[in-house]
N, C-alpha and C positions, 0 to 999 in steps of 0.2 A: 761752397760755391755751387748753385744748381742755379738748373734754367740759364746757364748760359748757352752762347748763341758762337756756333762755328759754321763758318761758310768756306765752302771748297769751292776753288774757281778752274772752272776746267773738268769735261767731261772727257775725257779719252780715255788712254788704257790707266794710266795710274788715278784720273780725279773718280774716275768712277768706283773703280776699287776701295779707295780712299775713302769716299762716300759710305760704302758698306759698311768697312772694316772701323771706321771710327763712330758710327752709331751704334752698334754693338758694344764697339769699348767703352762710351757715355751713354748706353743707354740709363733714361731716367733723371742723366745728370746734366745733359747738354742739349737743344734746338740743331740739327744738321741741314744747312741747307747748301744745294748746287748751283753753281751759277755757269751758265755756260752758253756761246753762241749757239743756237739751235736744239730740237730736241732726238736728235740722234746720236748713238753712238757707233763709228765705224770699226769692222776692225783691219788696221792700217797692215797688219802685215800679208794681207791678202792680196794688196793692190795689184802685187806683179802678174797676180793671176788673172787679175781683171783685165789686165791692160792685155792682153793677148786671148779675152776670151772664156776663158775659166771659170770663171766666176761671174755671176752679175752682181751687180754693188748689191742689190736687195739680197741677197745672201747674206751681206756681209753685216747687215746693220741689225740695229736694235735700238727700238724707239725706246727713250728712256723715262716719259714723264711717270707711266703707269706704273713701272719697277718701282721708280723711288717713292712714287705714294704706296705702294705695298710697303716696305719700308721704310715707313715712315719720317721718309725725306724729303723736305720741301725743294722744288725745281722750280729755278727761271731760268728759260730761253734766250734772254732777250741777250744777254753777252754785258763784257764789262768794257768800259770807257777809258777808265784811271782808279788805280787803288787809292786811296788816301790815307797813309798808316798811323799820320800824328792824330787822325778824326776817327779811327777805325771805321773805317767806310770804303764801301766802293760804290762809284759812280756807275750808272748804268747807261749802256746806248742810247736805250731812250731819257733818258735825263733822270729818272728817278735814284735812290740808291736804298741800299742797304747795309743795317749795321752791323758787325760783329764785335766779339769777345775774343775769336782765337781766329783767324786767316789761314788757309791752306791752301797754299801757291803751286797748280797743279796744269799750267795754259798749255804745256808742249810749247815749240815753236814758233816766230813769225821766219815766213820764208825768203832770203833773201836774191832772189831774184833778180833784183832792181838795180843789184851790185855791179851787174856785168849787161852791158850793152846787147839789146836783142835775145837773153837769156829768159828761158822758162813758158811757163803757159802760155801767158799774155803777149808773148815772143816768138821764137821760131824751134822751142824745144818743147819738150813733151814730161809728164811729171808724175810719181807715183807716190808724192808725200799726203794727198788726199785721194778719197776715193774717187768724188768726180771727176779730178784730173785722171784719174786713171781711166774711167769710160772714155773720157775724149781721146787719151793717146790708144785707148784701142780703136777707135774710128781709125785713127790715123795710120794705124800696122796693116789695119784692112786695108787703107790706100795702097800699102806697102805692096803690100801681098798681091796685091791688083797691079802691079810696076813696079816689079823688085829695083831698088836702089842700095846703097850700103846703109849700115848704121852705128852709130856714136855711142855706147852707154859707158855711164860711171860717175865720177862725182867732180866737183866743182871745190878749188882752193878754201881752206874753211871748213870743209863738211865735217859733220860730226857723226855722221850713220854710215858703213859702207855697206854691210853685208846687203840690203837691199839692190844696190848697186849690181854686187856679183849675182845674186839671183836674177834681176831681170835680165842680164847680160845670157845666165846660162837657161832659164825659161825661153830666152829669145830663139837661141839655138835649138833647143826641142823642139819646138813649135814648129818653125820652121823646114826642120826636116820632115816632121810628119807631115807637112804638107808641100812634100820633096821641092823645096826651091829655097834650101839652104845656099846649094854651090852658087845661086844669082844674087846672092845677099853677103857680100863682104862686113866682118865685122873690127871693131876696134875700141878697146875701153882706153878710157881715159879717166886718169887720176893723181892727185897730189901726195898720195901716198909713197915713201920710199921704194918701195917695194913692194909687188903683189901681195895679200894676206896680209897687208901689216895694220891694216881693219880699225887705226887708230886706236892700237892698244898694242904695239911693236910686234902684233904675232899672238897668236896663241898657240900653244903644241907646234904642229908642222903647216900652218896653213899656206907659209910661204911655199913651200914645194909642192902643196897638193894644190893650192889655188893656181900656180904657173901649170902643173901638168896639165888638171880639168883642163886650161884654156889654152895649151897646144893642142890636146886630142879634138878641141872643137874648133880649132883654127880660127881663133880671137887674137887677134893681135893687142898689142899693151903699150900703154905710154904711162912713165911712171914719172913722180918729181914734173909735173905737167900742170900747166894752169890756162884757165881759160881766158881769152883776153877781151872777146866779142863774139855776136854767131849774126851769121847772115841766114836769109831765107836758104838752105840748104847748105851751108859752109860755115862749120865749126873754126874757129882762129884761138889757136893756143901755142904756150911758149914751153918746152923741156925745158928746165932750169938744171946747171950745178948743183954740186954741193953746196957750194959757198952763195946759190942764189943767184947767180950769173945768169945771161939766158944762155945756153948749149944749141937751140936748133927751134926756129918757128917752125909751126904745122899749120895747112888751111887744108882740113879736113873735109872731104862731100858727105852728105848723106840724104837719106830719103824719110829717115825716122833716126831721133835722138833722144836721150833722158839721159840729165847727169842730175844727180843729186846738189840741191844749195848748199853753201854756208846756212848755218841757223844764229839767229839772234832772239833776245827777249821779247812778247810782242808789246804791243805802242803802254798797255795799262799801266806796265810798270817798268817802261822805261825813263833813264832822268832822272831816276828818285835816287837821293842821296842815301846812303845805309841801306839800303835795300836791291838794288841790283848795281854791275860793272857796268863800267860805259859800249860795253857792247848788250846790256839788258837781261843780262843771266841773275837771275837770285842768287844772294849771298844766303850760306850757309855756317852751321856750325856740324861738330860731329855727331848732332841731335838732330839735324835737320832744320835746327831752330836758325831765326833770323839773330845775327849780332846786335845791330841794333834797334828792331821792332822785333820784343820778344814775344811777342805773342802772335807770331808769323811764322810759318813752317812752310817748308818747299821741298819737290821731290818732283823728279824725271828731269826731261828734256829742258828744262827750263831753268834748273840751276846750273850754277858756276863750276866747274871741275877742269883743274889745270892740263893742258897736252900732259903725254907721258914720257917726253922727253925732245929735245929740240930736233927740228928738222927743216930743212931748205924750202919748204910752202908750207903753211899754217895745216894741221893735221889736227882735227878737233876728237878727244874723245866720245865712243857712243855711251849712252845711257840706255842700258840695254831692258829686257822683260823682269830678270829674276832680281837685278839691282833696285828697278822702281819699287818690283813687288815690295824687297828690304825695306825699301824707306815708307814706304806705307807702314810696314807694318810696326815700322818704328816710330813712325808718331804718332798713329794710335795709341800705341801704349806711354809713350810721351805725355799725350794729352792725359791719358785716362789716368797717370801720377800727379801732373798738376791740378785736377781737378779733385786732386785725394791731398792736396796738401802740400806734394813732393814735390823735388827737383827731378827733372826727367833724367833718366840713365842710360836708354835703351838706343842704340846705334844701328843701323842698316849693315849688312854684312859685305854689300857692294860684291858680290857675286855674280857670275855670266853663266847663261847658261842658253846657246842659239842652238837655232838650229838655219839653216843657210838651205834654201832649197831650189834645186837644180832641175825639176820637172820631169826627170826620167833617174835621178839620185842628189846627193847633196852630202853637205856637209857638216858636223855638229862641233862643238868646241865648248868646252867647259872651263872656266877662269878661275880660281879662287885666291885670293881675291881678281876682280877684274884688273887691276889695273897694277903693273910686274912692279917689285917680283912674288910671287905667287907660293904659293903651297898645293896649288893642284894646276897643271897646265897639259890639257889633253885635247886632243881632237881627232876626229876620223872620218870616214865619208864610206859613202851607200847607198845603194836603192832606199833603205830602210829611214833614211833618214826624210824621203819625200812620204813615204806613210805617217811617218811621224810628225810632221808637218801638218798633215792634213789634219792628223788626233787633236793635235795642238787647236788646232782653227776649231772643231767642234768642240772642244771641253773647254776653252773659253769662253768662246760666245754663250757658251751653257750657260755659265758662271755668271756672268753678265745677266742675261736673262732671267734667270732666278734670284739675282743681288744677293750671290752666295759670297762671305768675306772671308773662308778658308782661306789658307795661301797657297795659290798653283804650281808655283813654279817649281818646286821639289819634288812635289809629285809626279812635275816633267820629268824630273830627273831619277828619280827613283822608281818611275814604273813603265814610262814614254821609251825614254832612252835606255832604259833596262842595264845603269851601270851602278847598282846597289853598292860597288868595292867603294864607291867615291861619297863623302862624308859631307853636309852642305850644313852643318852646328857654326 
């Protein structure tokens, strides 16, 4: 089999990597090309920083056409329309397409927004799932800051990410004390989560008790088992629910400045397709990473299917975290680079967690193995140490990025970042 032709759709944290790590493993045997909306890549776990200042988005980015011609990867900008899997094809925005041989299903997210009346950007709340959303909710803290009011953070019924959530919650708090006008800023998170730290992964280590401490000692008040129902210009409107789902107690929230996190769904290119994503647009997988029914499809991040980790009174979505993509990347690389030797692919993602959560004057880290309980390794702790670490993190990616280096990072987090060598990631 040479001279085939593999196209990865999606450049973020996993398509980019992806990109890398699979032309290396075909090199000489395969065509790589990227398809992706625009030619930047962001990197998204920065936003919280951005959105209060920290960072400005040109920090965070990396134009990526010049990488991947260094690396001998073909790039278009132009973004996809619709997959077409029985034609191996995807349609392109602008009308044209392109064919492949093997598909790597890599889009992240569409954000759902649209789900709840007056929610999000385009709305009356504010959003750190892109970077330019994040510049504009820093206009907006500016406003803050200029007429303190209270503020709403945390996530929306559905969501599948929290730790972002907690960070800008506890970012919001630093910031604002440093520029003493904490005590004229009430806060309050809201979430569909049972309980604080349960991060859509029932917990890992002790997050529950350290996530409620952090946010007494910063006088964050919590609303858990909580769903949003609408937001008006300044007023949040959500429902406490039961256990059994009931509602317990409506809230019509004020504030000055808000961000909850969406529900995430598939976006529009591969939604609807039969055998290939659920009716809410997630890719179907196997324990390859491979499609069931269009085998010559592979998917990995934000964007495939992965069941809750166990039932709860409002929809609680698992995250799809750094060191679990990395796994799948680096499992279909080497997938691919069997079938194109002949073989049946073997090689499985280890779905492993490895965060780091960061709180702008400390934070907190948490190691999963596997992610999703129950586990063989379930550890966490918190620290200054873990906002340095943070930062390491944000510079020795975008390294990696920048160089279109396809080593795998995320162990290296772990074994020289986080400096906890006892803990084994085979």
């Amino acid at each position: 089999m040479s001279d085939s032709h593999v196209v990865v759709l999606g450049a973020g944290l996993g398509g980019t990597i992806a990109a890398y790590e699979i032309r290396d493993a075909l090199k000489g045997k395969a065509r790589v090309t990227v398809v992706n909306k625009g030619e930047d890549y962001w990197f998204v776990p920065s936003n919280p920083w951005v959105a209060v200042g920290w960072r400005e988005p040109e920090a965070i980015r990396v134009h990526l056409p010049p990488v991947m011609q260094k690396r001998g990867i073909a790039y278009s900008s132009v973004g996809a329309a619709k997959v077409h899997p029985t034609e191996n094809r995807v349609e392109l925005l602008d009308g044209s397409a392109i064919d492949y041989d093997y598909l790597v299903i890599a889009t992240g997210p569409d954000l759902a927004y649209d789900e709840i009346p007056g929610f999000g950007p385009d709305g009356h709340t504010q959003s750190i799932c892109h970077t330019d959303h994040a510049a504009a909710a820093h206009a907006k803290f500016e406003e803050l800051c200029a007429n303190p009011r209270p503020i709403v953070v945390g996530a929306a019924q559905g969501a599948s990410c929290y730790g972002p959530a907690y960070e800008m919650a506890m970012v919001l708090d630093t910031e604002l004390k440093r520029r003493k006008i904490r005590d004229k800023v009430p806060m309050t998170f809201v979430t569909p989560e049972p309980y604080i730290g349960h991060l859509g992964l029932d917990g890992v280590g002790d997050t529950k008790s350290t996530l409620e401490s952090e946010m007494r000692e910063r006088h964050i008040k919590w609303l858990t088992n909580t769903r949003v129902t609408s937001v008006e210009d300044g007023v949040l409107h959500a429902e406490e629910v039961n256990d059994d789902g009931s509602v317990k107690k409506a809230h019509d929230l004020d504030f000055g400045w808000a961000m909850l996190l969406p529900a995430f769904r598939g976006v529009s290119a591969v939604q609807g397709i039969d055998g290939l994503s659920n009716p809410r647009g997630f890719i179907l997988t196997d324990k390859h990473q491979r499609n069931p029914t269009y085998r010559n499809i592979f998917a990995l991040g934000v964007c495939i299917a992965i069941p809750p980790t166990g039932p709860t009174p409002l929809p609680v979505g698992v995250p799809k975290t750094g060191f679990m993509i990395e796994s799948m990347v680096t499992a279909i690389a080497h997938n691919l680079k069997q079938i194109h030797a002949g073989e049946e692919p073997t090689h499985e993602a280890t779905w492993n967690a490895i965060c780091l959560a960061d709180f702008g004057d400390g934070g907190v880290a948490f190691v999963a193995k596997p992610q999703i309980p129950p586990r063989n390794t379930n550890w966490s702790a918190s620290g200054k140490w873990v906002h340095l670490a943070k930062i390491g993190f944000e510079k020795y990616f975008l390294r990696k990025v920048r160089k279109g280096e396809s080593e795998p990072f995320y162990e290296k987090l772990a074994l020289h970042v986080l400096g906890i060598k006892k803990l084994r990631f085979d």
